[in-house]
KOLNUFI-332839 format. One line per field, with one value per residue (C-alpha): residue number from 1; residue in one letter; x, y, z. Coordinates in nm, 2 decimals. Example, Ala and Ser with C-alpha at 12.3 -4.5 7.8 and 13.67 -1.06 7.14 Angstrom:
REM KOLNUFI-332839
k = [1, 2] $
r = [a, s] $
px = [1.23, 1.37] $
py = [-0.45, -0.11] $
pz = [0.78, 0.71] $
//
This chain:
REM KOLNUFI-332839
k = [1, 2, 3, 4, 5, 6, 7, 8, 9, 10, 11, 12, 13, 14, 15, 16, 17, 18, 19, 20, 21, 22, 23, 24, 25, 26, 27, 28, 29, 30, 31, 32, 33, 34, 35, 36, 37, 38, 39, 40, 41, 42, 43, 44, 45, 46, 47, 48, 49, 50, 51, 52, 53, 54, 55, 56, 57, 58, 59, 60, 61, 62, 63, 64, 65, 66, 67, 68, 69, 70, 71, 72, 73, 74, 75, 76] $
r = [x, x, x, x, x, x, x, x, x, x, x, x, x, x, x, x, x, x, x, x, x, x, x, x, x, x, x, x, x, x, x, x, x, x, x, x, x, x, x, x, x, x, x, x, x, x, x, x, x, x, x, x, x, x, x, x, x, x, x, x, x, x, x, x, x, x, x, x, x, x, x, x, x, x, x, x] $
px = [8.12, 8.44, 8.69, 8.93, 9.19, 9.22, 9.42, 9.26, 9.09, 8.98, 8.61, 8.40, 8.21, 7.88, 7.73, 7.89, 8.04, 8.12, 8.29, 8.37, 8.53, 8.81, 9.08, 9.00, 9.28, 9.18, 8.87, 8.95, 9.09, 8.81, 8.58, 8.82, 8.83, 8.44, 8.38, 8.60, 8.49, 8.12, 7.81, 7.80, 8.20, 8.21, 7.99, 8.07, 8.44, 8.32, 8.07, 8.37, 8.49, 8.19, 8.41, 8.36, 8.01, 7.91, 7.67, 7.63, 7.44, 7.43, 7.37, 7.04, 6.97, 6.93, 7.08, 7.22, 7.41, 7.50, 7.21, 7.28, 7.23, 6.90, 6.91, 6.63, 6.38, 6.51, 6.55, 6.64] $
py = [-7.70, -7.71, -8.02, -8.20, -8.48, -8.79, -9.03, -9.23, -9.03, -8.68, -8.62, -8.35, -8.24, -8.07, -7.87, -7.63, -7.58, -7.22, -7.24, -6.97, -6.93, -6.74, -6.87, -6.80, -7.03, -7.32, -7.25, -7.35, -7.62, -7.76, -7.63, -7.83, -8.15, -8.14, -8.11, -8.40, -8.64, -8.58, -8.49, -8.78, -8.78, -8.40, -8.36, -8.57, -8.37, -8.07, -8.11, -8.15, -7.82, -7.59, -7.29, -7.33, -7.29, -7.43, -7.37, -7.72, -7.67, -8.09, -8.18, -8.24, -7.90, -7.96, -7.66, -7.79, -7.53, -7.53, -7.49, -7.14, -6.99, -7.13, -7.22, -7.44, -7.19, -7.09, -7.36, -7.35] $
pz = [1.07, 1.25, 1.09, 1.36, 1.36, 1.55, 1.60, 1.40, 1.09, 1.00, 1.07, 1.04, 1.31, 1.33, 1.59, 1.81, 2.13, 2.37, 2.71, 2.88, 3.23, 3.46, 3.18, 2.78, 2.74, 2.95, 2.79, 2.44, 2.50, 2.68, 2.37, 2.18, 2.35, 2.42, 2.07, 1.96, 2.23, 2.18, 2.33, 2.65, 2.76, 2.66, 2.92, 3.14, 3.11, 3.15, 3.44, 3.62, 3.62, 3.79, 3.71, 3.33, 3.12, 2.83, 2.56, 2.32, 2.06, 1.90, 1.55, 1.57, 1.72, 2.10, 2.29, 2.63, 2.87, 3.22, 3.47, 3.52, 3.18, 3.14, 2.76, 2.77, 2.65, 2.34, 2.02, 1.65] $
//
């Protein structure tokens, strides 16, 4: 369980996020801010980089990835 502050309040987020891409720092930042903005805008974020993959693995155990890593097979 990772924890993270907002602007607003503390909240502890479940689930897990991996992006990985030509910068490892770029990288974890976008990790980061995926994780704090959620599943739908995460997404949406980081769709716009094509140079970055991500594995999301959501609180409810639904993996999602980009296309090219085929994640769709394997579940918790």
């Amino acid at each position: 369980m990772h924890t993270s502050l907002t602007p607003r309040r503390v909240i502890p987020l479940r689930g897990s996020v991996t992006i990985f891409g030509p910068s490892t720092e770029t990288a974890n930042r976008f990790s980061t801010s995926v994780m704090v903005l959620g599943k739908v805008v995460g997404l949406r974020l980081i769709k716009k980089y094509p140079q970055y993959n991500y594995i999301m693995i959501t609180d409810d155990g639904q993996i999602l990835s980009t296309r090219n890593l085929d994640m769709k097979k394997y579940r918790l």
